[in-house]
C-alpha positions in Angstrom: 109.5 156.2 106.7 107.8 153.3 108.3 105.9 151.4 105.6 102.6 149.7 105.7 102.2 146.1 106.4 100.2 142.7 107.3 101.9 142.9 110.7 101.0 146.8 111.7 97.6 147.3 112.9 98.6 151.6 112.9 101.1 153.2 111.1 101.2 156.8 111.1 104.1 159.5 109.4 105.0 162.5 110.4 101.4 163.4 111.5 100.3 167.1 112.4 97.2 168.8 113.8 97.3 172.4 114.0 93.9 174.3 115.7 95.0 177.9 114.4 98.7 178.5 115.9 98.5 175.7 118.0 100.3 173.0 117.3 98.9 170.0 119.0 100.4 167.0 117.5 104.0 167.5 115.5 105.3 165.1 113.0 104.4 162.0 114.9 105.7 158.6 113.7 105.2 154.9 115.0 103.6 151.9 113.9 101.6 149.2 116.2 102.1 146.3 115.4 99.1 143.4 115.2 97.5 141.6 118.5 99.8 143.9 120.7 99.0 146.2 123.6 100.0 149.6 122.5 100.4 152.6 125.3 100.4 156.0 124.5 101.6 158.2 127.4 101.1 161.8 128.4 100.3 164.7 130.5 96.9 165.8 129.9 97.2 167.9 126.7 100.2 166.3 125.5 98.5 165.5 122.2 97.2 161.9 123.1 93.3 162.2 122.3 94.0 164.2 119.0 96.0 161.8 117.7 93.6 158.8 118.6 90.8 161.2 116.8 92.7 161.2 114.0 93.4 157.8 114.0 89.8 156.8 114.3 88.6 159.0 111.4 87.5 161.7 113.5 89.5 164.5 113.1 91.1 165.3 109.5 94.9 166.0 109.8 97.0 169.1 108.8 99.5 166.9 107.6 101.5 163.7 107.5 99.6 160.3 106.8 98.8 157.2 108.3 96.9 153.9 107.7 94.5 151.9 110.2 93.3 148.5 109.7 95.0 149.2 106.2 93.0 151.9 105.2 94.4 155.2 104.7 93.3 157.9 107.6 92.5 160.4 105.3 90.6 159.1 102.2 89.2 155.8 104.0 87.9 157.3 107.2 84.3 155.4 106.8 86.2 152.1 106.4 88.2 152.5 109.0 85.1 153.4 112.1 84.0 150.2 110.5 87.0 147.9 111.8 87.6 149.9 115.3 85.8 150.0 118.8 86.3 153.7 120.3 85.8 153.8 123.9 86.5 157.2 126.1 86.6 158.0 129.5 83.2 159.3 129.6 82.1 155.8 128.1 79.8 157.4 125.9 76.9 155.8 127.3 72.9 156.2 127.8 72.1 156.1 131.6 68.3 156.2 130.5 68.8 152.7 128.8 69.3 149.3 130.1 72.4 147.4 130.0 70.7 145.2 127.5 69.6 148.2 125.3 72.6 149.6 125.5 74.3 147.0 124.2 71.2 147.0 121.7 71.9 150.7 120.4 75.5 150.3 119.6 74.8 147.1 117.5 72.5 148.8 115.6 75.0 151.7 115.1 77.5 149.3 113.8 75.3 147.7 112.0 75.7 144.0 113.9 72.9 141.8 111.8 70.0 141.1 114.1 70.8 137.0 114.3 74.2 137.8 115.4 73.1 140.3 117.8 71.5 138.4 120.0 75.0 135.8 120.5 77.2 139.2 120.9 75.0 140.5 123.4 75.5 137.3 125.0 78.9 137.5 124.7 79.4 140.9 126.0 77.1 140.1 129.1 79.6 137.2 129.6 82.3 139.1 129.3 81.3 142.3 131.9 80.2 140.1 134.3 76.7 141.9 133.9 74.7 138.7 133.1 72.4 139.6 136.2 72.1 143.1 135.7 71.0 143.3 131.9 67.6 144.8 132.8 69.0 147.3 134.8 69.0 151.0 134.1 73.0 151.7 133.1 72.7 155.0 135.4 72.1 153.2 138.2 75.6 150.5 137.6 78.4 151.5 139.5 81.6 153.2 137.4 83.4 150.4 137.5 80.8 148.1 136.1 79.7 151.1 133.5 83.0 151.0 132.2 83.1 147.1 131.6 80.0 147.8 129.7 81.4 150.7 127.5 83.9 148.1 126.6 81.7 145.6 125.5 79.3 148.1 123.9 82.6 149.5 122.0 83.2 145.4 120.4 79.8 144.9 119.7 80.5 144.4 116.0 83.9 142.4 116.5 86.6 145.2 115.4 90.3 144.4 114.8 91.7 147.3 116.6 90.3 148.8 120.1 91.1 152.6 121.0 90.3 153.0 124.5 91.4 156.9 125.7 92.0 157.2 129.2 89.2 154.2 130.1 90.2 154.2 133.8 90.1 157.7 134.9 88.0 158.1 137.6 87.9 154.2 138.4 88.9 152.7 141.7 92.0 150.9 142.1 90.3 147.3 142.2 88.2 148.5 139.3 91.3 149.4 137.3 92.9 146.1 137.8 89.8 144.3 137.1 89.6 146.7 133.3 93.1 145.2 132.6 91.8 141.4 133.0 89.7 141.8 129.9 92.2 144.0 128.3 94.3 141.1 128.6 91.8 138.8 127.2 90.7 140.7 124.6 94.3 141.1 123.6 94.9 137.0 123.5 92.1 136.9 121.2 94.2 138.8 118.7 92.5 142.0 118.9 95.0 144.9 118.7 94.6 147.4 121.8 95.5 151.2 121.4 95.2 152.3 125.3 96.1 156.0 126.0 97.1 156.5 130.1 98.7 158.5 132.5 98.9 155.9 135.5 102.3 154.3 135.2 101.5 150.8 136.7 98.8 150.5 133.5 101.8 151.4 131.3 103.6 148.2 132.9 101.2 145.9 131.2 101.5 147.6 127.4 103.8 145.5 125.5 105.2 148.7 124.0 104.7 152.6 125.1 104.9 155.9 122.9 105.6 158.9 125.4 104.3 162.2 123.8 105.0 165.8 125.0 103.6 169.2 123.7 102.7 166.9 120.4 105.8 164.9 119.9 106.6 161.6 120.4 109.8 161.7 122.4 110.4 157.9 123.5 109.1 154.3 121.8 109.7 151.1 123.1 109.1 148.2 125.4 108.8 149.1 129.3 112.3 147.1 129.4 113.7 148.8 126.7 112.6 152.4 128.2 114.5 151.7 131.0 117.5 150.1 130.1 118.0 153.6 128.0 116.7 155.9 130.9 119.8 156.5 133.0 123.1 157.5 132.1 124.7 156.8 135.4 123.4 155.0 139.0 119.8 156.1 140.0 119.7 156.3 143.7 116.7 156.5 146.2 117.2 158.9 149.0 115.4 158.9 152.5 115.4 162.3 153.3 113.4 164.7 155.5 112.9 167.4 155.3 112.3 166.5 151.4 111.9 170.5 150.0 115.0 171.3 152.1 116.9 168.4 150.4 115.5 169.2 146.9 117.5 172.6 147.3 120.2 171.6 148.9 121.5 169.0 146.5 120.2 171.8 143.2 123.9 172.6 144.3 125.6 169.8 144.7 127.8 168.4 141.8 127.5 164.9 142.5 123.5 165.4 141.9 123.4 165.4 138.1 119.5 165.5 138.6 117.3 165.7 141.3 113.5 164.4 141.6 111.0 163.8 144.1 109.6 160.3 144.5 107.0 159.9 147.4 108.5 161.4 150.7 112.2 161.1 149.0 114.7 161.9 146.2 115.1 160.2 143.7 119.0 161.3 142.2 121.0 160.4 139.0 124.8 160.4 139.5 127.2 158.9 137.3 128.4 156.1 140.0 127.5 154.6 143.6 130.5 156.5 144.6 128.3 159.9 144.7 126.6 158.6 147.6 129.6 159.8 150.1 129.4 163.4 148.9 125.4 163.4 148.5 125.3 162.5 152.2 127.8 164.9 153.3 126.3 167.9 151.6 122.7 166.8 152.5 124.2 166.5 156.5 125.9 169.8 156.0 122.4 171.4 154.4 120.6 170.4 158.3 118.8 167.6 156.4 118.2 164.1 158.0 119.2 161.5 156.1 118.5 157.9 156.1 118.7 155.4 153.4 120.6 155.6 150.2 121.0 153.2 147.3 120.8 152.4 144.1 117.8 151.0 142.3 116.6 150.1 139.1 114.3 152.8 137.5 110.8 152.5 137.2 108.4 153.9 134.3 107.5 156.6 136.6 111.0 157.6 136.8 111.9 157.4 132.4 108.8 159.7 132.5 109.9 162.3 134.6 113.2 162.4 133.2 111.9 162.2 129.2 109.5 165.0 130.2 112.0 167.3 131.9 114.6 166.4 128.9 112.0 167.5 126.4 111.1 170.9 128.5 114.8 171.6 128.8 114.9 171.1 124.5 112.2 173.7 123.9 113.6 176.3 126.2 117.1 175.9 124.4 
């Protein structure tokens, strides 16, 4: 059991939310530990948002415990929404206000004293880059500045520990990278940042990822530490075409242990560089034109894909 302490910002054990039958999250354990910036990885209804909702007092769990900011998930709920910014990817908020009142409302909400509003507003104009659009109605800001805004809005009252689910769905590429600047700040200040994703390159800049599928946490650890465990063997990149032919033709090949696709290749694990003579061969015997192939170094993408098809393979056994 992972126990509480001064250095964990989260720690949950062997948490479960059931909605009838369903089992959405299923005895999930981790802790996150103080000032870091913690990913939590998924396919959409892999149990990520539940689990935040739980986290963040909002939804009551079937079972299993946890603690957040110190305070126990179940009976401390009110303390804890206290000591947390929440932002989703909707970014929850009012188009009919102004940036200014915006920022205005969630103070209030949290209960920000009116003399210390004023510098955090300040602070969060600063921040956003918004300084010369406070007046301006929030439904009229483009996404990506909306969602700089929902951030500041959601540390308004100064919490310890940031939730942000999905913030950068939707969000242009330049946008995104922009997001992850302030995350980045935010972070130095010692603020502990809970960020749920899907897009691989975001998962990069987490110092340490939880990878959950059909509610369980199947993988925890550093990007580096992810993939020094991900492949049993050599990972090699193949330049193929066509790449369906391929796919089929190596499902059959022993050399192959598995097969992927990665952009307009293959990506294959074998046990050594030597399976690259007979991968070619039956690839050229299969009508397929083959280029390049070598081995790389996995990337996240690549631990996901395999993690995900291992944990599909363990529930049809």
């Amino acid at each position: 059991m992972i126990e509480a302490s001064a250095d964990n910002a989260v720690v949950v054990h062997d948490l479960v939310k059931r909605f009838g039958d369903f089992i959405a999250v299923d005895h999930v354990s981790f802790a996150v530990q103080r000032g870091e910036i913690f990913g939590f990885l998924g396919s959409n209804g892999a149990g990520k948002s539940t689990t935040i909702r739980m986290l963040c007092g909002i939804l009551t769990p079937t079972a299993g415990n946890g603690t957040v900011a110190g305070f126990d998930i179940i009976r401390d709920s009110e303390k804890i929404k206290a000591r947390i910014g929440y932002m989703s990817q909707k970014f929850s908020l009012y188009e009919d206000l102004t940036v200014e009142e915006n920022i205005e409302f969630y103070g209030d909400i949290y209960g920000v004293p009116y003399r210390h509003l004023a510098e955090r507003k300040q602070w969060i104009l600063e921040m956003a880059n918004l300084t010369e659009r406070a007046h301006s109605m929030t439904g009229e800001l483009p996404v990506g500045w909306k969602q700089r805004l929902a951030l500041g809005c959601a540390m308004v009252h100064e919490p310890e520990i940031l939730f942000l689910d999905e913030p950068t769905g939707g969000v242009d590429p330049a946008s995104r990278r922009n997001f992850w600047d302030l995350i980045y700040n935010v972070s130095g200040e010692g603020v502990t940042m809970f960020v749920t994703t899907h897009y691989m390159d975001e998962a990069e800049h987490c110092d340490r990822l939880g990878l959950i599928d059909a509610g369980k946490l199947i993988a925890l650890g550093s990007p580096r530490e992810l993939k020094a465990q991900y492949v049993a063997g050599t990972l090699l990149e193949v330049q193929v075409d066509p790449v369906m032919t391929a796919l089929d033709v190596l499902s059959a090949e022993p050399a192959a242990k598995e097969v992927a696709i990665f952009g307009t290749g293959l990506h294959v694990i074998a046990d050594s560089p030597d399976a690259i003579v007979p991968i070619r061969a039956t690839l050229e015997r299969g009508s397929v034109t083959v280029g390049r192939i070598e081995p790389i170094m996995p990337s996240l993408e690549d631990v996901f894909v395999a993690l995900i098809e291992q944990s599909a393979r363990e529930r049809e056994a």
